[in-house]
Steps between C-alpha positions, in 0.01 A plus 500: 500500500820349644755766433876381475877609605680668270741267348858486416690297239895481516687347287812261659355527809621174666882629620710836565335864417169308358464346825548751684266731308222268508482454874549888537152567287356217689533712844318779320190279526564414042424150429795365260569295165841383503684308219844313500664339255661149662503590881139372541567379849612839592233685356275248687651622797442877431108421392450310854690863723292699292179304612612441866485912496205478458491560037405292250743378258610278179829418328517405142794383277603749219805519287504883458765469232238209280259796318350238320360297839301839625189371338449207691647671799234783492242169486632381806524834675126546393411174700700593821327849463173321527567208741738675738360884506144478340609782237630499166734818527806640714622791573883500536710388246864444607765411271769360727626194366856433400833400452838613490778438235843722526757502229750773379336633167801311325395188594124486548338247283153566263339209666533697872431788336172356383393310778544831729343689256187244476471509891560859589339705191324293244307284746432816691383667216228232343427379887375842525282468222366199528435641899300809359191365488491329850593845675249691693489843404671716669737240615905484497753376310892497698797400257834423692806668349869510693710784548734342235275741224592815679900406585752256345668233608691221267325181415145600505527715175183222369298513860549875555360564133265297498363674861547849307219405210267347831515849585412647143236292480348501865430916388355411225259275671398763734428731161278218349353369761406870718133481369417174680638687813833209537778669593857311409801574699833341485726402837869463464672343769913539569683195598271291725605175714355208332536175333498703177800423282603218645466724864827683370397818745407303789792227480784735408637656783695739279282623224256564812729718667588658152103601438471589887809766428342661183157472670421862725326284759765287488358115485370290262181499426252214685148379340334640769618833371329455177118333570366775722578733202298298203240427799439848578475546116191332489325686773228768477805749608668447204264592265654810367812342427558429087737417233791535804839338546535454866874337555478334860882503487623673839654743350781265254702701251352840608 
């Protein structure tokens, strides 16, 4: 019998907090499905680290806001199970990918509204389902929130929502899903350094000082601050750990 890592599957894996997650479970000795939506050179580049350490590894394209192309998706994903990690389950599901649109309520539009609703709640939602039957029992499922659904802040009255019913729904996966032994946890991070946005954090000399001031260990988050966490998530340690919101924030807004 050839027995087989236990495998991971993130979702916008290829750049930022995806990235960084994915090569975090990989050091944990978790093989790792990543998809990406149009960076597929980049998410080339994370497959081939996450092999040189030693993991296997596959990257697959996926509009997580397109419901209607998980079908054929979960058909490809079935052949990559087979071909790349001679299985036809994972364990970790990881529902990372997005985007970020900021207006002031006033002025957001229904079409923004809709595609960050698409992304960040219904294609979380029916990727889930469509997921159920490919995860091991007793597996994991890790939604990412933000700290925008426990404290305001204008323009993200549509994001932070939209991260608040994440977090309805991640408890009612644990609920459902507690006799197959898969626990379902949500992480929320604060204001991290990345290319999200548009890189607004990273780029913006002010606003980073402004989130370092209202933050109690007064920086801005980094992506390193944010993989170890989901990582460790996965791990045997973790097992006990259910239906929790675990803000990876430093302390902002306190």
């Amino acid at each position: 019998m050839i027995l087989t890592n236990k495998i991971a599957f993130i979702t916008g894996g290829s750049r930022g907090l995806g990235k960084n997650m994915a090569l975090s479970i990989a050091k944990k000795g978790i093989d790792v499905i990543i998809t990406y939506n149009n960076k597929k050179d980049e998410a080339l580049d994370v497959v081939a680290q996450i092999e040189q350490a030693g993991q296997r590894a596959a990257a697959l394209q996926l509009n997580t806001g397109d419901v209607k192309s998980f079908n054929s998706f979960f058909k490809e994903l079935t052949k990559v199970l087979k071909q790349t990690f001679n299985t036809d389950h994972f364990d970790f599901l990881i529902n990372n990918a997005g985007i970020g649109i900021n207006a002031p309520f006033a002025e957001m539009t229904e079409e923004n509204f809709d595609l960050l609703f698409n992304i960040h709640f219904k294609g979380v939602y029916f990727l889930t389902q469509k997921a159920l039957p490919f995860i091991n029992d007793g597996g994991r499922i890790i939604n990412l929130s933000s700290g925008l659904a426990r404290f305001s802040m204008p323009r993200f009255s549509a994001y932070g929502s939209i991260k608040g019913a994440v977090e309805v729904f991640t408890r009612y996966l644990a609920k459902e899903l507690g006799p197959r032994n898969i626990a379902a946890n949500v992480v929320a991070p604060g204001a991290i350094e990345t290319d999200f946005s548009g890189g607004i954090l990273r780029d913006n000399p002010e606003l980073n000082k402004h989130v370092a001031e209202i933050t109690a260990l007064g920086r801005a988050g980094l992506p390193d601050d944010i993989g170890g966490v989901v990582a460790f998530l996965c791990t045997e340690e973790a097992r006990w750990i259910n239906a929790q919101r675990i803000e990876v924030s430093g302390g902002m807004n306190l």
